[in-house]
C-alpha positions as CSV (number, residue, x, y, z in Angstrom):
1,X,-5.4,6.3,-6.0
2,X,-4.9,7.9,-2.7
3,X,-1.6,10.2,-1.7
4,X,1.0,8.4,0.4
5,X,0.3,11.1,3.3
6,X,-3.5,10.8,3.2
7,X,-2.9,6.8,3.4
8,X,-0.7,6.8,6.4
9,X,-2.8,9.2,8.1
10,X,-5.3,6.6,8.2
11,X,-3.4,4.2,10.4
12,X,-3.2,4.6,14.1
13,X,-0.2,6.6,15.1
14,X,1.1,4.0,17.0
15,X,1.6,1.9,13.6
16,X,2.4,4.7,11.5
17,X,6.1,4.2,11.3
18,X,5.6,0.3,10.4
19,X,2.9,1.3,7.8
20,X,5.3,3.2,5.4
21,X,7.7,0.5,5.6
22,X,5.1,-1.7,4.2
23,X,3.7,0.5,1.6
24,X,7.1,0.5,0.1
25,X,7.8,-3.0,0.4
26,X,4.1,-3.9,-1.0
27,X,4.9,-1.4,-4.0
28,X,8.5,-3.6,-4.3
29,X,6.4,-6.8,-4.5
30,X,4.4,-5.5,-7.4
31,X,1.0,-5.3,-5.5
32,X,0.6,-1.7,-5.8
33,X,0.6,1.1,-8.7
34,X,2.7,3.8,-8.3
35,X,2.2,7.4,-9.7
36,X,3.7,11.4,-9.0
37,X,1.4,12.9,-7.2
38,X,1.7,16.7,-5.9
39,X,3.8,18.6,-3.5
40,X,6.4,15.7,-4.6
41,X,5.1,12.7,-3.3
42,X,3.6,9.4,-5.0
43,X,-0.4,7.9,-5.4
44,X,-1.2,4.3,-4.6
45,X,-3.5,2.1,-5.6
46,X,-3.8,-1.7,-5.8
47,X,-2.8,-3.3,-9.0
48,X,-5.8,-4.8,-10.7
49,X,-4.0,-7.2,-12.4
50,X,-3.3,-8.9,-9.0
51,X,-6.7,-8.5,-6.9
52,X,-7.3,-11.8,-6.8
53,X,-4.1,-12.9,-5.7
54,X,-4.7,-10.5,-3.0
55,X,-8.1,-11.0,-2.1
56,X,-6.5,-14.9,-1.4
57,X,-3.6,-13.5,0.5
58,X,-6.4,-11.8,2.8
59,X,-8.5,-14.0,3.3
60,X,-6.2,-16.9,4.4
61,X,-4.4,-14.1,6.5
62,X,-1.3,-14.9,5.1
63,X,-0.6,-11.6,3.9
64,X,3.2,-11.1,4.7
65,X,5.5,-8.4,3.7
């Protein structure tokens, strides 16, 4: 799990704004877990359940949000 903050922060600022919308949108999809986390914001983290399905969306590059 990694904090929302702490994932953004490891995107380019230039893409910065773009990456939160897709977090939230990934989260929407169902490819992510979401959890509380502290100083009020949420933990990420891949849904198991799905890593194949995403390891295919990867690897053919058609990963689109």
């Amino acid at each position: 799990m990694i904090n929302f903050s702490d994932l953004i922060k490891a995107v380019p600022r230039h893409h910065r704004k773009e990456a939160k919308v897709v977090v939230k949108e990934l989260y929407k999809k169902g490819y992510l877990n979401r959890k509380p986390g502290i100083r009020k914001e949420f933990r990420y983290s891949l849904k198991i359940e799905r890593k194949k399905e995403i390891d295919l969306l990867i690897k053919k590059d058609t990963f689109n949000v």
